[in-house]
N, C-alpha and C positions, 0 to 999 in steps of 0.2 A: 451622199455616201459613195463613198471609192470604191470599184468592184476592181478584185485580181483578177488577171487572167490565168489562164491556166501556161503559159509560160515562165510567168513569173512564179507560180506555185513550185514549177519545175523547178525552173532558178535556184529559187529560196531553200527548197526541201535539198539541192545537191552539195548546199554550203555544210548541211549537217551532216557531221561523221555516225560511219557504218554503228558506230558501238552507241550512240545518242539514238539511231533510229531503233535498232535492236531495244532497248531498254524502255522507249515508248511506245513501240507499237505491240499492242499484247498477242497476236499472235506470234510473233518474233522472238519473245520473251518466253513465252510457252512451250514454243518446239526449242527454244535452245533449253531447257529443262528437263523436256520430252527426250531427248535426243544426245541429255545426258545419263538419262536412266537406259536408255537401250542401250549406250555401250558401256554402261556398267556392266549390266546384265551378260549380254552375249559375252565380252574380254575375261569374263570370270568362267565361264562354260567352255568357250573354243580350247585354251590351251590343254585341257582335263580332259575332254568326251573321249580321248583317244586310250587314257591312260583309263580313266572308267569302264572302258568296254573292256582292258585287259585282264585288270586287279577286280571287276567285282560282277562280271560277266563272264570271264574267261575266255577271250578274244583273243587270236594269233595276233601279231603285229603286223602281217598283211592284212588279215580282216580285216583288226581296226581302221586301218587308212583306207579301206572300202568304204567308209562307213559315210564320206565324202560324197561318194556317187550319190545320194540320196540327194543330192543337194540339185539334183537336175531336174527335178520338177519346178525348183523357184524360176527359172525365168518363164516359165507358162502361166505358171500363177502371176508373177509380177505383172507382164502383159495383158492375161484375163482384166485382173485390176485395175490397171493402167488405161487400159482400152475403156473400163465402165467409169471409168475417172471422167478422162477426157469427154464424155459424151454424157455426162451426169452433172460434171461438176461439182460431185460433192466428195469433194476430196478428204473433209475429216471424220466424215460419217466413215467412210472406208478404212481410212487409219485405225478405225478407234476397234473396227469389227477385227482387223488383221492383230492387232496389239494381244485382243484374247483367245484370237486363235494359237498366238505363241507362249499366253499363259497357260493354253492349256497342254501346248506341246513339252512345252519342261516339265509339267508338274508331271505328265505321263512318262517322262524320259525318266525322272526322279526316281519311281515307282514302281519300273521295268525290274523283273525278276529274270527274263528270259531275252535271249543274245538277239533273237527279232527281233523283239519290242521298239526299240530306240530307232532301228534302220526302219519299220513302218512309218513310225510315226511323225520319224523328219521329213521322208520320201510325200506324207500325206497331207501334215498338220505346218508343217513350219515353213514350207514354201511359203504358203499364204504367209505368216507371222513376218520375212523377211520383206513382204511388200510396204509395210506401214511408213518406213524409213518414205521412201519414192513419193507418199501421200501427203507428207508434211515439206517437202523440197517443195512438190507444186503447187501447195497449197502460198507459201513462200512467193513462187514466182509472179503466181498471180496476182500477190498483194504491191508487189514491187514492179509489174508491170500497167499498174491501176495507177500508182507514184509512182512514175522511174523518177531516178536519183542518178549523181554519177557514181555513189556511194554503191547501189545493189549488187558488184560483185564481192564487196568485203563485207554485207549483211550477211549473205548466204557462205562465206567464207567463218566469218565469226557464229552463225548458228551450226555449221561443222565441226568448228571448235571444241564444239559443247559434246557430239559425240567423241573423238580425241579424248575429250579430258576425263570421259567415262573408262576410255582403254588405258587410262594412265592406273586409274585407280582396280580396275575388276581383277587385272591378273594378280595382283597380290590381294585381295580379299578373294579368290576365289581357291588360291595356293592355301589361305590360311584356314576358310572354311573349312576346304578336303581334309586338310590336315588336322585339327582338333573338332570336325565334327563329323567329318564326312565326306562323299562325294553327293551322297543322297540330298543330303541335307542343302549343300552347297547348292545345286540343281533346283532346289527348290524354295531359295533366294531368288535364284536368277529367273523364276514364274514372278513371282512377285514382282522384282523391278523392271519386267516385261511388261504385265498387267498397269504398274504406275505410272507410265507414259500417259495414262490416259488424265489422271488429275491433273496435268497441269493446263489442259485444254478446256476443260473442263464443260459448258456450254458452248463455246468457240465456232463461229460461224465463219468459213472461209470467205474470201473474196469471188465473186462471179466468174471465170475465168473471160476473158475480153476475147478469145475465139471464140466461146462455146458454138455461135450461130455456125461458122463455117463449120466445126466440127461434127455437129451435129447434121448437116449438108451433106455428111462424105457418107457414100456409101458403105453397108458391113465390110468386116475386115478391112477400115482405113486405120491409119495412113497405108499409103503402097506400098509393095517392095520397095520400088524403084528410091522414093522418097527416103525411104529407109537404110539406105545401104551407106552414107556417111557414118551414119551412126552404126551399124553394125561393126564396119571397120576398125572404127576407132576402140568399139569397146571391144571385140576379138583382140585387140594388141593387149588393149588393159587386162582380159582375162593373161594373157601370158606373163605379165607382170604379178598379177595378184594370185597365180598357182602357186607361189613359192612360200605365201602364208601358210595354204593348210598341210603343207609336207611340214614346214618350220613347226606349228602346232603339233602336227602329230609326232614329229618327231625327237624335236630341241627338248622338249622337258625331259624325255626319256632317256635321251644322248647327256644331259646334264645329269639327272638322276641315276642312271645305270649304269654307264661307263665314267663319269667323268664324278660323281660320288661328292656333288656340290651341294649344298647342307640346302635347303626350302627356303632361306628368306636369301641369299645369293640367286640361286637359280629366279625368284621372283624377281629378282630386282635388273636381271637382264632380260626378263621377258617384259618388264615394264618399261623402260629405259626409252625404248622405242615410243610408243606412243607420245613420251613426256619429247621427244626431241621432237618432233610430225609436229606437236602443239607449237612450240616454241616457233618450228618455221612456216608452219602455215599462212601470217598475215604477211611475212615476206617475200611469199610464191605467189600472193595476187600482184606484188608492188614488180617483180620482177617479171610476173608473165606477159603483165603489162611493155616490159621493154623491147624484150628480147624475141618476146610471142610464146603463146602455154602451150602449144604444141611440141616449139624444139627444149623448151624448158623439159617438159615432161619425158622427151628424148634423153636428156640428161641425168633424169631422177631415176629410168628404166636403167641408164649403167649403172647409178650408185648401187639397183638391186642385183645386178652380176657382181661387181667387187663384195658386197657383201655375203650372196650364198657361199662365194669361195673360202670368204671368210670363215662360213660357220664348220665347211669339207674338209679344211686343212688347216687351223691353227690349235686345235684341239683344246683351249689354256680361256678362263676365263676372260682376260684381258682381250684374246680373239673373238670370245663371242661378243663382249660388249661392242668392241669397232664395228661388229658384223650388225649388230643389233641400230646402232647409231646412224652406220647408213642407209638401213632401214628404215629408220626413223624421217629420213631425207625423203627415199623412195615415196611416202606416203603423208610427209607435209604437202608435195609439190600435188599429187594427187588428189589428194583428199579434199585441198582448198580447191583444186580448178577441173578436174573428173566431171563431176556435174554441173559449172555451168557449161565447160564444153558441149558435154552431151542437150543439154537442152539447147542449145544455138546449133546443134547439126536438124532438130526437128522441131522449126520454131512452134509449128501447128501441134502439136499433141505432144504436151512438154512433162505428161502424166505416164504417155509411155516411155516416152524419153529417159524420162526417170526412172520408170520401173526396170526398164529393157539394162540399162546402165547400172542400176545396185543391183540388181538380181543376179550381173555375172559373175558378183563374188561368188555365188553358190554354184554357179559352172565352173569356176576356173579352180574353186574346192574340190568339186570332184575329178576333174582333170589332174590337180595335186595330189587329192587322195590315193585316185589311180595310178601314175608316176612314183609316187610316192612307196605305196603300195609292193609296184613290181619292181623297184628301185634297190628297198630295203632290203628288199629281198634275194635281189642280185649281190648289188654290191656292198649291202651292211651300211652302218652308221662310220663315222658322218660322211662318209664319199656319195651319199643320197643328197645332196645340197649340190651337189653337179647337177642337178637335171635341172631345178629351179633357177641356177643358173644361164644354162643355156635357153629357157624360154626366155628370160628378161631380154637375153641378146636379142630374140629374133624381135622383140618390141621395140629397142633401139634402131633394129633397123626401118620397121615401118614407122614408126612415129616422125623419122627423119624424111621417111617417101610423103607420109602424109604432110609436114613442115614443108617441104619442096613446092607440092601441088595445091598447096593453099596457096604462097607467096606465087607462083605461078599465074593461079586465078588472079591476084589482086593485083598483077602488074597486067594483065590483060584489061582488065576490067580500068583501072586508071588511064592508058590509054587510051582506052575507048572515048 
């Protein structure tokens, strides 16, 4: 009998493409199902929550965009999480408790009679719910780092996908819910395809994570500062890139809706647009990050999100927002597909918090938006509020080019050494 070695296993498994591995392996299969129901769920709730606090709560439009701030307890929660991941290794058990903590934060949102209600309970309940995302990346890594492949940056690219193709479809099921049923009711859909993440995993046992030993070695509060500060970087730039979401949410449907007086399946069909172009280029920002390097690539995707907000400030004409919208769709293929494997290769060891530390900043860089947002509108009115979100993208152009610099820096040191 012929025994493999495990190079040859390597070998063999690297000839099979990302979308053959994805299709065989059932936890791959799972969380891209998983992970297309949460961004159904959420793409149908984000662009509305703003417009709900105004029409059925009675929220000023500075309120409303406060309503972001709440969103600053997700990265403590993610971390909390992240931190009991990494040193538990039970990454689905975690996913599945955070999944219903978000069913239960919608149905409560749904439910809200009073202008608190909604800001408690995201401030409380949905921190936790945002970390599930984080539990099923690592859950992923681990299984991919059990098989590496040369295939596992386009696994985890094509299981990204799957949320993408959720924001393709949510903002117009969610436009149309509002609209012939509700905001109520809409909200509490989006409980439900929260809570459904959890069927497709269904019994599903992760892989052992292949640190755990050293992990569990590090003392409380590991990893360290110091360890950590690649990754904090990186994603402080990404929060500046991804503020310009929840101003665009709270603000773009209202600026189509109130002033620009765009009928509900137009205005849906430029708040979708975006996600469908993200899908389209996502399998071509791993083939190209690969060339050019995902760092300066992602430097590139950071401008398309300044030409865009400008877009959305000054063209006022449907045909401006879709270009505005389009390049957004850019901004967030290139990210979406390489955001998280970057961030888990800045902190090879605890790739749970990595994770969590890295999707949790959408909820910072939301209320940073919100806030901007917020005192923006309020200054300068619609749409010259899409300058602010602007000018953070710029400042991320700038460091993601510092950060491109001092990598290629390291790796010509390190070569000739």
């Amino acid at each position: 009998m012929t025994r493999t070695s495990p190079v040859d296993v390597v070998t063999d498994a690297a000839k099979t493409s990302a979308l053959r591995l994805v299709l065989a392996q059932p936890l791959y299969k799972a969380a891209t199902l998983a992970l297309f129901l949460s961004g159904l769920g959420i793409s149908a709730a984000a662009p509305l929550i703003a417009s709900f606090l105004v029409t059925e709560l009675g929220a000023s439009l500075p309120v409303a965009g406060l309503y972001y701030l709440t969103n600053l307890t997700a990265p403590i929660a993610g971390y909390v999480v992240g931190s009991r991941s990494d040193r538990s290794g039970k990454r689905l058990g975690l996913f599945r408790i955070c999944a219903i903590a978000g069913f239960a934060g919608w149905m409560g949102i749904a439910f809200s009679t009073e202008l608190w209600m909604p800001f408690v309970i995201s401030f409380v309940v949905l921190g936790f719910a945002g970390a599930a995302t984080s539990q099923l990346f690592a859950a992923i890594h681990d299984q991919l780092a059990a098989r590496p492949t040369s295939a596992n940056d386009g696994v985890v690219a094509i299981v990204r996908m799957a949320l993408t193709a959720g924001w393709v479809i949510g903002p117009v099921l969610g436009s149309f819910l509002a609209a012939y049923a509700g905001f109520r009711a809409m909200f509490v859909v989006v409980a439900v395809a929260t809570l459904a993440q959890i069927i497709p995993l269904g019994t599903l046992r992760g892989t052992p994570p292949a640190s755990a030993p050293e992990i569990s070695a590090l003392p409380p509060g590991a990893p360290p500062f110091r360890a950590m500060l690649p990754l904090l970087a990186f994603t402080a730039l990404y929060v500046c890139v991804y503020a310009g979401e929840s101003v665009k949410y709270a603000y773009l449907p209202l600026y189509m809706n109130e002033q620009l007086h765009l009928a509900p399946a137009l205005s849906g069909a430029i708040i979708g647009i975006q996600p469908l172009v993200e899908l389209a280029l996502m399998p071509l920002a791993v083939i190209f990050g690969r060339r050019i390097g995902m760092t300066r690539l992602m430097a590139i995707a950071a401008a398309c999100g300044v030409a865009a907000n400008i877009c959305f400030a000054t063209t006022g004409t449907p045909a401006g927002l879709f270009a505005g919208q389009i390049l957004m769709g850019a901004v967030w293929g290139v990210f979406a597909a390489l955001g998280i494997i970057v961030a888990q290769r800045l902190l090879p060891a605890a790739v749970a918090t990595a994770s969590a530390i890295f999707l949790s900043s959408t909820a910072v860089s939301s209320a940073i938006g919100g806030l901007a947002g917020g005192l923006g509108v309020a200054a300068i009115g619609l749409p010259l509020v899409f300058i602010i979100p602007a000018a953070f993208a710029a400042i991320a152009v700038i460091g993601l080019l510092v950060m491109d610099r001092r990598e290629k820096s390291r790796q010509s040191v390190a070569t000739s050494d």
